[in-house]
Phi, psi and omega in degrees: 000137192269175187295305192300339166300305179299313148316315184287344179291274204339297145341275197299340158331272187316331197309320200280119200300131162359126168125294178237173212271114164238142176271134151238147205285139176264037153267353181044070182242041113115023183218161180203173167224127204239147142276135206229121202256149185221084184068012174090352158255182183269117212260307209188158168240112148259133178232175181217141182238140183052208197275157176253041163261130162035045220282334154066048189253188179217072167308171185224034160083194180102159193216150159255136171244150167229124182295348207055186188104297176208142186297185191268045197327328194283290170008286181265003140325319184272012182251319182285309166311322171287350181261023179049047210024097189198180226270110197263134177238132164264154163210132161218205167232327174222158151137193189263218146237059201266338150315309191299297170312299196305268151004298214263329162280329182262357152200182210285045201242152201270350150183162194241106178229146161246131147256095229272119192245116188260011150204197199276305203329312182265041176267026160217022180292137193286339162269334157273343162313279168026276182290330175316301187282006116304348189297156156239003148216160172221124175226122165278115216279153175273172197167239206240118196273342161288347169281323169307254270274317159300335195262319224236303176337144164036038182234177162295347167307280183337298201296303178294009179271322229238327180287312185301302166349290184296335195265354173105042180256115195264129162289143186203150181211165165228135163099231164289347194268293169344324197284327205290338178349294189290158139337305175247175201219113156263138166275030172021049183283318182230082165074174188277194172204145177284177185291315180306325177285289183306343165257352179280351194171082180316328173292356195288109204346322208274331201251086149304095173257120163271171172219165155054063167258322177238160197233089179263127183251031132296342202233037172300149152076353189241159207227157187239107163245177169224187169064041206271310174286321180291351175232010168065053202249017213289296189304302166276350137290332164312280176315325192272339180262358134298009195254327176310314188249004131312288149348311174104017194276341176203129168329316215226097167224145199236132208229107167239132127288122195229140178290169178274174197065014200238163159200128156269125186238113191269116182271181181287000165251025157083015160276113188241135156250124189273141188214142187115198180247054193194187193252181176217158167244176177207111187232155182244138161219093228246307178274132151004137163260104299232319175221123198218051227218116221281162192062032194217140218261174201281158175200118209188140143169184349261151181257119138290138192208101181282102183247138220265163167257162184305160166073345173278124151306150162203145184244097189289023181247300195262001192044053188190156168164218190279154142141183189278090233267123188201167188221139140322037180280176163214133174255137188359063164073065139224161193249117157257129164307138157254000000 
């Protein structure tokens, strides 16, 4: 073993928090894995690509939303760029590694750590708050968006994330990592809900709605879906953003959906582009809604509903920019054009 392998064992060693069993490659080609045991259960899987020390970069903030299905490469480039190439954090809950693989290969970033969470417990451990709070990006990997919310909601994962947020750290999710975005949220606590189930009964068990879990302030006041045009979700963004100005949660309420294969990409003064091969919308609602009430189908309107193309703007701040313009009503849960 030459001194500089050794040295680099060394490093990755120390890195590892008190405790726990790490596997390391014996090419020392700079990535490792730990399964980190909790009481005999598996609490988290961490892996690392490249240095774990510090990167000591200067983002300069901004969000990606991905519609899902497969990420965006021009996306995540441009997240690894807004995060100055320095230290990219993954957090999910399920899935493989292919965010991680994805990081690490399509730009410069100075290192990749995933942190795979199979419950809420280690959501006050002091080495991944840590990397969190070192991070110069963070992207939420897809799933399940109820479990962020259940692993991560009121917990210190949550306040550091939220610390990075504030410190210029640009953020990104796809899928499920995407709903948690917004200001508001749906959380899918007892499962997901079609468009049809939710106009017909905005009140319905199914439509969990949250607020202020993560504070990205490109995306205050907006609510998030994905998977949109491939699932037919047009209906059921409507209803969460009637329920929002039901509710009392906003004056104004604004909603983007993105296709899958799709990504918007929000820089820090609220300019977005749309990238991939489908669209995204931006929709508005600016009055009350009229019949908005549980067992009872929606009655709302009107939704200005922009729908933007790869390569097109929209400035999620001032609400207006390119793309294809339709206005909305919905009568006791069916949607008519004007």
């Amino acid at each position: 073993m030459t001194l500089i392998k050794l040295i680099s064992l060394l490093v990755i060693l120390l890195s590892v928090p008190p405790g726990l069993r790490a596997q390391v490659p014996g090419d020392l080609a700079g990535r490792y894995q730990m399964d980190v045991q909790g009481g005999g259960i598996k609490d988290y899987t961490y892996l690392l690509t490249g240095n774990p020390a510090d990167a000591k970069a200067s983002p300069r903030g901004g969000a990606i939303l991905e519609g899902g299905a497969d990420d965006s490469e021009e996306a995540i480039r441009w997240l690894i760029r807004r995060a100055d190439g320095g230290d990219i954090v993954v957090l999910r809950a399920s899935g493989d590694e292919g965010t991680q693989e994805m990081f690490a290969t399509l730009g410069k970033a100075d290192s990749v750590e995933t942190f795979s969470f199979a419950s809420g417990v280690p959501a006050s451990d002091p080495f991944i708050l840590g990397k969190i709070d070192q991070a110069d990006g963070i992207f939420f990997a897809g799933g399940d968006q109820a479990e962020y919310v259940n692993f991560w909601k009121h917990t210190p994962v949550q306040e550091a994330v939220n610390r990075a947020v504030k410190r210029g750290a640009p953020v990104g999710g796809i899928s499920a990592g995407l709903a948690i975005l917004g200001q508001f949220q749906f959380e899918a606590l007892h499962d997901t809900v079609t468009s049809d189930e939710a106009l017909k009964d905005p009140y319905a068990l199914e439509v969990t709605l949250g607020k202020d879990f993560l504070e990205v302030p490109q995306l205050k006041g907006i609510i998030t879906d994905s998977h949109f045009s491939q699932r037919g979700r047009l209906g059921r963004l409507l209803v969460f953003m009637a329920r929002l100005m039901q509710d009392g949660w906003t004056g104004e309420a604004r909603g983007i959906g993105v296709d899958e294969e799709t990504a918007v990409m929000v820089d820090g003064s609220g300019a977005a582009v749309v990238t991939g091969r489908n669209n995204a919308v931006f929709v508005r609602l600016s009055r009350k809604p009229l019949v908005c009430r549980p067992g009872t189908p929606l009655t709302a309107g009107v939704f200005e509903i922009v729908t933007v193309a790869p390569g097109q703007r929209f400035n999620v701040k001032t609400w207006e920019g390119e793309g294809r313009v339709e206005r909305v009503d919905v009568k006791k849960g069916a949607l008519t054009a004007l």
